[in-house]
N, C-alpha and C positions, 0 to 999 in steps of 0.2 A: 335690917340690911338684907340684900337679895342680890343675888349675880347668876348670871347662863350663858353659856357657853354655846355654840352649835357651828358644824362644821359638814358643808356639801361638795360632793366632790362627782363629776358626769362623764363619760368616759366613751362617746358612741362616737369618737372619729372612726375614720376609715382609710385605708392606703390605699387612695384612688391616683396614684401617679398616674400611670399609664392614661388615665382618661379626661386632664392635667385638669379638673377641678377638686377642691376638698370637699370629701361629704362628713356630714356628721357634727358632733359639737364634742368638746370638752372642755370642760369649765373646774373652777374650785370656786366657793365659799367661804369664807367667817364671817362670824357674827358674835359679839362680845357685849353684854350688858350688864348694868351695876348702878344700882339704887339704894336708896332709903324710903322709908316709910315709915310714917311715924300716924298716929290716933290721938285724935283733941278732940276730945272726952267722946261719947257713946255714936256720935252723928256724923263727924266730920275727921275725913282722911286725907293727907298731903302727901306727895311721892316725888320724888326727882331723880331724873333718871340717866343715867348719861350711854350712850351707844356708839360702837365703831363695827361699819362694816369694810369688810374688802374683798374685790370679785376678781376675778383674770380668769379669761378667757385667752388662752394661746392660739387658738387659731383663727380668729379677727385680726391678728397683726398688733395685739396689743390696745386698739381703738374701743374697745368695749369695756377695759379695765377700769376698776373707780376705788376708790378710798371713801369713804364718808365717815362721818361722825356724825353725832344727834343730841341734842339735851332736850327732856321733857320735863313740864312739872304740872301735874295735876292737883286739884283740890275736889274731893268729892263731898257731899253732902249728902246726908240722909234726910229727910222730912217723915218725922213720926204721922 
């Protein structure tokens, strides 16, 4: 079993009222993931993984925010 965590966070707006565009970005991040793994026998490896991101961006008006989710499943294979 495996999980990770990770968290971005950007913070370069600017208080450009006066010059009435916005400069800068500020954003946040998460990223959340959680798997298994398991080994059949010395060669061969299987993984499933499952993933939620979520992004906002407050100064796009909300247009650039997203939710995702992901499921992966790999099978790897060695050849002696």
């Amino acid at each position: 079993m495996f999980a990770s965590y990770s968290f971005s966070e950007a913070n370069y707006g600017q208080n450009t009222l006066a010059g009435g565009l916005p400069a800068g970005i500020e954003d946040r991040q998460h990223a959340a993931r959680i798997g298994l793994e398991r080994r059949f026998g010395k060669n061969v490896t299987a993984k499933l993984q499952y993933g939620y991101d979520s992004y906002a961006e407050p100064g796009s008006g909300s247009v650039n925010n997203f939710i995702a989710h992901s499921v992966f499943g790999t099978i790897t294979c060695r050849w002696p």
